[in-house]
C-alpha positions in Angstrom: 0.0 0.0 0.0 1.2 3.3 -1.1 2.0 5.4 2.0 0.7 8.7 0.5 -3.0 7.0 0.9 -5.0 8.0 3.7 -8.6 7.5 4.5 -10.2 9.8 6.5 -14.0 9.4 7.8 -15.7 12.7 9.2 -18.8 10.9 11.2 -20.7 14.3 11.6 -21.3 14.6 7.7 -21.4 10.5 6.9 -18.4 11.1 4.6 -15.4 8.8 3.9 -12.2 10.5 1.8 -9.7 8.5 0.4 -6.3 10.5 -0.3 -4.6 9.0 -2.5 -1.5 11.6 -3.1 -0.7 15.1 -1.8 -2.4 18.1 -3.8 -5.0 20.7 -4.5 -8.2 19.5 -5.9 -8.9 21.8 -8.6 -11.3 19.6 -10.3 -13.7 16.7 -9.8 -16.7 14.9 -11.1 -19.6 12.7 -9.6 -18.9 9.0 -11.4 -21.9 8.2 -9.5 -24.4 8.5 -7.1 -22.6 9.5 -3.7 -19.2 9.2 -5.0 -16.9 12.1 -6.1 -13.6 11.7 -7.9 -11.2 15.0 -6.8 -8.2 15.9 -9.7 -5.1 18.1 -9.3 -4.2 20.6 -11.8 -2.5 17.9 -14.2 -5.8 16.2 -14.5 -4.4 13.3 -12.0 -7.2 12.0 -9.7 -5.8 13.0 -6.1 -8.5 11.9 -3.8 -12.3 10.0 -3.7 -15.1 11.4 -1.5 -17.9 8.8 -0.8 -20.9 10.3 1.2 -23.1 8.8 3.1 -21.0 5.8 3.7 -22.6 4.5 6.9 -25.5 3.5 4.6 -23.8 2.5 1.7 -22.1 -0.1 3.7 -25.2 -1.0 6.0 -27.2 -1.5 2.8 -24.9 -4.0 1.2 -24.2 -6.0 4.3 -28.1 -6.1 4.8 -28.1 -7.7 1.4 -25.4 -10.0 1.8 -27.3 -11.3 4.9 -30.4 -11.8 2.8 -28.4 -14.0 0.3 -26.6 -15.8 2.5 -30.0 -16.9 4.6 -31.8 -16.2 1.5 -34.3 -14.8 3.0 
C-alpha cells in the first residue's frame, strides 16, 4: 500500500475520503451517485469522496445477509 494513501472518515457529515496523493483538488466529477472523484491541476485523480458511507455499507451488508440466509 502506497504510503501517501489516507482515508479519513468525518462521522458528523457521513463522509469517507480516500487520499490517495498530496495536492489541490482543482477539479472533480460525480462518477456516480454519492461518489466524487477529486483531480489536481494535471488532471491526475488525487482523492475520492464517498458520502453517506454508513449506509452505503449497511445496505450492502443487509443484502449479503439476505443471500446468505436467502431470506
Amino acid at each position: 500500500m502506497d504510503k501517501n494513501i489516507k482515508v479519513l472518515f468525518d462521522e458528523e457529515n457521513d463522509i469517507l475520503y480516500v487520499s490517495l496523493k498530496p495536492g489541490v483538488a482543482i477539479d472533480s466529477e460525480e462518477i456516480a451517485e454519492d461518489i466524487r472523484v477529486e483531480y489536481d491541476d494535471k488532471g491526475q485523480v488525487i482523492g475520492i469522496e464517498i458520502f453517506n458511507i454508513t449506509k452505503m455499507l449497511a445496505s450492502a451488508v443487509g443484502k449479503k445477509i439476505k443471500e446468505t440466509l436467502k431470506i
